[in-house]
N, C-alpha and C positions, 0 to 999 in steps of 0.2 A: 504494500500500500504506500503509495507517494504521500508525503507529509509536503503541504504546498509551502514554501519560505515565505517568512513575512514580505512585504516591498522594502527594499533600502531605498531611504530615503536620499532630496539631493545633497544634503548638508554632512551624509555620512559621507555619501560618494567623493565630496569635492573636500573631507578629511583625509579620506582615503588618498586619492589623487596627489595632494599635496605630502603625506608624509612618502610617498612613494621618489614624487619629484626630489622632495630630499637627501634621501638616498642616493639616488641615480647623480644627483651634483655632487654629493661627498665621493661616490663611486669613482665618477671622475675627476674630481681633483687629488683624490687619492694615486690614479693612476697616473697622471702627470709630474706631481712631485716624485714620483720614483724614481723618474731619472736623477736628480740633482743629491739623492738620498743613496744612490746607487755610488752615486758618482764620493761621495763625504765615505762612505764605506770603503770604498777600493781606497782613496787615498790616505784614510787612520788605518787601515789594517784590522778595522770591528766592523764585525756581523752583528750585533744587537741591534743597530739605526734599520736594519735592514729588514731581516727579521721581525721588527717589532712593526714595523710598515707594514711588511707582506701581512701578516695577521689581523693587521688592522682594515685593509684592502678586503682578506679573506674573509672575515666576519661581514663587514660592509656587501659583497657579493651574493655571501649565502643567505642573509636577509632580502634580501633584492630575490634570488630568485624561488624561495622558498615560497609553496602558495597555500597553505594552512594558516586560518586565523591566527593557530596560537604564536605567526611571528610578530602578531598586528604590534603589541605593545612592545617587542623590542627594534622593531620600525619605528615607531612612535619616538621611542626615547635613543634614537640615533644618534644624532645630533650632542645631545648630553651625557653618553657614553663614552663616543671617542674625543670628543672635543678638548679635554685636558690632555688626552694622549697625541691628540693633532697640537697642540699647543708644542708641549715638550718638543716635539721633534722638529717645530722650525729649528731647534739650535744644527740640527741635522741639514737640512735644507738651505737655510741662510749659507752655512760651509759648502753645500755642494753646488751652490749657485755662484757664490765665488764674487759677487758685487763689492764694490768698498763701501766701506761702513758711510754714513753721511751725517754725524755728529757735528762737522763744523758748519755745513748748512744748515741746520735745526739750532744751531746755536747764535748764527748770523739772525733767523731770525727773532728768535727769543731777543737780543739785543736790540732790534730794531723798532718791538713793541714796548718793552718794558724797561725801565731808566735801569734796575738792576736786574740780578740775577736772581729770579723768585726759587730753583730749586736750590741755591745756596744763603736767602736770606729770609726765606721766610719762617724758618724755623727760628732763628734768631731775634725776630721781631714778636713771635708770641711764643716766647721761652716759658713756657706754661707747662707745668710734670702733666697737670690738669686737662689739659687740651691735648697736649702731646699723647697721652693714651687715650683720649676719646677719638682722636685722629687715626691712632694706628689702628681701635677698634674696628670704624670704622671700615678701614681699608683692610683689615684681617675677615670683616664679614663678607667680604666677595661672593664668596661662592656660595654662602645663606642667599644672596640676593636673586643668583642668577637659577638654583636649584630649587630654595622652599615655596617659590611661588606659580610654579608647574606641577610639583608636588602635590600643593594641593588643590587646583583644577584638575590633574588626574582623580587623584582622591574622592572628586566631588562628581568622576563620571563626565566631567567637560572638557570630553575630547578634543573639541572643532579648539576650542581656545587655548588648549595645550598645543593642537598643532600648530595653531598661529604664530604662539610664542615663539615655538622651534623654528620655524619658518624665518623668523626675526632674529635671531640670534644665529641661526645657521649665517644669515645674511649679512650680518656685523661681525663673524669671526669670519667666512670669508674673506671681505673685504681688508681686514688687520694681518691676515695669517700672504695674501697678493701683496701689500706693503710693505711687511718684515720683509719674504723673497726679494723687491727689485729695489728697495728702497732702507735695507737696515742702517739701525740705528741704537747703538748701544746704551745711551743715557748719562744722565750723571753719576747712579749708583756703579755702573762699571768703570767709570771715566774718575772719579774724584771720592765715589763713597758716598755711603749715607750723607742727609743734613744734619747740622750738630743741634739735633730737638732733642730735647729731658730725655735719660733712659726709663725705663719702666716696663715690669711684664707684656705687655702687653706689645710694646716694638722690640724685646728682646726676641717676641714671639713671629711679628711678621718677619725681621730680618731673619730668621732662622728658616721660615718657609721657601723665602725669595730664595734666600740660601742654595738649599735643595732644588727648587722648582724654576726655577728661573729661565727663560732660555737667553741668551745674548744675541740682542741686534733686532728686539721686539720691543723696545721703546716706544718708535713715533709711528703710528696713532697711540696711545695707551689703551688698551683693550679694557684695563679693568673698567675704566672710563667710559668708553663705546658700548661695552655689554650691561654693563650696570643702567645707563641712560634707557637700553633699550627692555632692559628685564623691571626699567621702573614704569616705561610708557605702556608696555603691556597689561602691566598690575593693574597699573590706572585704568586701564580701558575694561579689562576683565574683572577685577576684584576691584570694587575702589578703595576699603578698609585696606588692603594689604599694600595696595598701591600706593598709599600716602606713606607709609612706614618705609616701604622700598623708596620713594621720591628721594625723602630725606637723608636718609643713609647712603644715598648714591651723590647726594648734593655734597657729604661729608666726607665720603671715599674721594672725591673730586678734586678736593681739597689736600685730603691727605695724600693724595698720589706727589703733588708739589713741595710741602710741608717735608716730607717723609726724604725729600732727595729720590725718588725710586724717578720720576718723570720731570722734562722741562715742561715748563708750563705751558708752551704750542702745543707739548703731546698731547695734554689736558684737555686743552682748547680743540684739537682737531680730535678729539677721542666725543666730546661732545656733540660737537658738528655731523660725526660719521654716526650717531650712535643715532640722533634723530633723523638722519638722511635715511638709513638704516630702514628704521621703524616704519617710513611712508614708503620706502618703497616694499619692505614686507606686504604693509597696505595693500598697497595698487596689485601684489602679486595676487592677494587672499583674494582681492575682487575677482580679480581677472579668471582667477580658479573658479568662482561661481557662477560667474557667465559661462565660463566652458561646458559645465557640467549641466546649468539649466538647457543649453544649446544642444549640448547632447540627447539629453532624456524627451527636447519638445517632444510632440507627434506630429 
């Protein structure tokens, strides 16, 4: 006896559609940096950049072609899977691309806005223990920003707006992860070191991260900046309670990127810019997805 399937509606369709699209871009840009990852490998003599690639390609792959629901939710959450391990391996990439660093351009310009050097004095001017760890906090909540508030639109069964987000943040780590490649930029923390701001748990704690996690030559745009701007514009639109909490802390992380010595202040500034540019054109993609899919289903 056939059991008739309920209708899928268009708003599943055009989730479906879109976390698929995701996929298939990370697919390939997966597959394009290879070279440059292939290339950092032959010349250090390590297989791990490689390896760690290929795996990350492979997984990406067998989600793509796998056609059982049950990969729906690790489709869904693609994006925020590899995305720190896509992060790590510009340091990978940046080497096999082989670009000169471009620190004294970022730096020309920083100079040419700003009478001084805001990632060398702004910690100086509000030498606060007080500020100083609500800053670093701040800037150590990253990834609460960019995770707990998908977390819970999954949680809550809102799919279509969990896609969205991914959709948005796919779209601003893109765009930072193409810039690192033709355009790195090391920073001041690589260049000159932390700013001299109050020590305190709290930034003994982010330097310790950076530490570890860091890649070199992913300064200008600043990502924490780009992605936080974009995981705060989505809150807003999707959850507005969550979204003024993310506003704020993303307003604070903005600060603290400069404060901290981790970014010059252009990063800041174009990590803002990219992060709203970002966001609408997510926008314009998520429409575009639903014209496609009511187009599809007319009669």
């Amino acid at each position: 006896m056939n059991v008739a399937r309920p209708p899928v509606s268009d708003a599943t369709r055009r989730t479906d559609a879109v976390a698929r699209a995701i996929g298939i871009a990370l697919a390939i840009y997966l597959v394009i940096v290879t070279i440059p990852i292939w290339r950092f490998a032959s010349a250090s003599g390590t297989r791990v950049a490689l390896v760690t690639h290929l795996a990350m390609l492979g997984y990406t792959l067998a989600l793509l072609s796998a056609r059982n629901a049950g990969a729906r939710p690790a489709l869904d959450w693609l994006t925020l899977t590899v995305g720190p391990l896509m992060y790590v391996e510009m340091r990978w990439i940046i080497g096999g691309v082989g670009l000169p660093h471009r620190d004294g351009v970022v730096t020309a310009w920083e100079h040419a806005l700003f009478p001084s050097n805001p990632s060398a004095t702004l910690a100086l001017s509000w030498h606060s223990l007080a500020v100083s760890e609500a800053l670093h906090l701040a800037y150590g909540a990253y990834y609460l920003l960019v995770y707990v508030p998908p977390i819970i639109l999954y949680a809550r069964g809102r799919r279509d707006a969990f896609v969205a987000t991914a959709l948005a943040l796919t779209v601003v780590y893109g765009s930072c992860f193409i810039a690192y490649a033709l355009f790195p930029v090391d920073g001041p923390r690589y260049l000159v070191g932390p700013a001299a701001a109050p020590d305190g748990p709290m930034r003994r704690l982010v330097l310790a991260l950076l530490e570890q996690g860091s890649s070199r030559g992913t300064a200008f745009p600043s990502s924490h900046v780009a992605a936080s701007v974009v995981a705060a514009l989505c809150a807003l639109r999707h959850q507005r309670p969550v979204g003024i909490a993310v506003a704020v802390t993303a307003a604070a992380l903005t600060v603290a990127t400069v404060y901290g010595g981790f970014h010059y202040a252009v990063d800041a500034l174009v990590g803002v810019f990219l992060g709203g540019l970002s966001w609408l054109v997510s926008a314009a993609l998520w429409r575009a997805a639903s014209r496609g899919v009511q187009t599809a289903t007319a009669p």
